[in-house]
N, C-alpha and C positions, 0 to 999 in steps of 0.2 A: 262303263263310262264314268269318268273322274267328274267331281265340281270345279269352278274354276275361278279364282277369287278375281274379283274386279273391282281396284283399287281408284277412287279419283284423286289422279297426283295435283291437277289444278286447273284450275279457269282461267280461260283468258278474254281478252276485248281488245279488238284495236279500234282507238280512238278515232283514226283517220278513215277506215271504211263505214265505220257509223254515223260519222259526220256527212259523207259523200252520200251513204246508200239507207243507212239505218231509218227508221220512226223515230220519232223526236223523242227523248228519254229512252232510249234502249241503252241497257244496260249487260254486266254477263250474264250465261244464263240462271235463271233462277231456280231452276230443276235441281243442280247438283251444286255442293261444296267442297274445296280438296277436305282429304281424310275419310270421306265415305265410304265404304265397303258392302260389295253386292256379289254374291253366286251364285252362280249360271251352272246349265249345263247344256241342253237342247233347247230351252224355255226362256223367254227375255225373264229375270228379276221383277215381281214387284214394284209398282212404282219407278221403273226407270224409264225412262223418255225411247220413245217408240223409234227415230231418228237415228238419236247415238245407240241403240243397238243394230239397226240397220248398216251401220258403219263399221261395226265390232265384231258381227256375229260370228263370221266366219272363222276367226281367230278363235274365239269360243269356242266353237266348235269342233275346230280341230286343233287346243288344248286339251279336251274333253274326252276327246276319241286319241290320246299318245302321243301328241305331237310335242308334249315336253320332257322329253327326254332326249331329244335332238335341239339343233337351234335353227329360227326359222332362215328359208331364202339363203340358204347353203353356206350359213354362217357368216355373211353380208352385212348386218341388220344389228340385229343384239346378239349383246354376249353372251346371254347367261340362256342356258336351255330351259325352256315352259315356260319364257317372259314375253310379254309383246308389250311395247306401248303404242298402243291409237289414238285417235282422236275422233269426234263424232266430225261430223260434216257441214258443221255450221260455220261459215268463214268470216263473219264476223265476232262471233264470240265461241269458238271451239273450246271441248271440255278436254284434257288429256287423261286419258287412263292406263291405269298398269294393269295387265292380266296376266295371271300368273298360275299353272296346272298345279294341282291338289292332289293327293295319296286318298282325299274323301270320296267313297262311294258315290254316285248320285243315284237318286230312287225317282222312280217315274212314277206319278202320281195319277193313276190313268182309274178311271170309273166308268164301266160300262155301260153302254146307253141300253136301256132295256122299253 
């Protein structure tokens, strides 16, 4: 299993569903910033919002397990093989990110329960 870099390209907010559905002062989210950098591999990262991994994982995942060495959705999608860009699932202020497969080992950090 590879690690798999998780790039945030950017935040967004639309004005008009905030206004219509949002809490008063809702702003984008404050979890993340573009240029961040997080690596996954089976495991959500540190500090990353519970949500936008639930959005992500699966791409993770199967980054992680070879799946960048093809391109995804039979070349449909993106260009470039072991990229995905996502976004987490929040439709008023969604995060977008780039995931992209890695040549780095990932090591499982496992401790048995005794």
């Amino acid at each position: 299993m590879k690690k798999v870099k998780i790039s945030v390209i950017k935040t967004t907010f639309d004005k008009s569903l905030a206004a219509e559905y949002g809490v008063q002062g809702l702003k984008a989210c404050p979890m993340f910033k573009a240029g961040q950098v997080f690596y996954a591999d089976y495991a959500k990262p540190d500090n990353f919002c519970d949500e936008a991994w639930k959005a992500i994982y699966q791409y993770v995942f199967a980054l992680a397990h070879g799946a960048g060495k093809e391109l995804f959705y039979y070349g449909d999608w993106i260009r470039t093989p072991g990229v995905a860009i996502c976004s987490c699932n929040d439709g008023i202020r969604p995060v977008i990110f780039k995931l992209e497969a890695t040549d780095e080992e990932s090591e499982i950090n496992y401790t048995p329960v005794r």
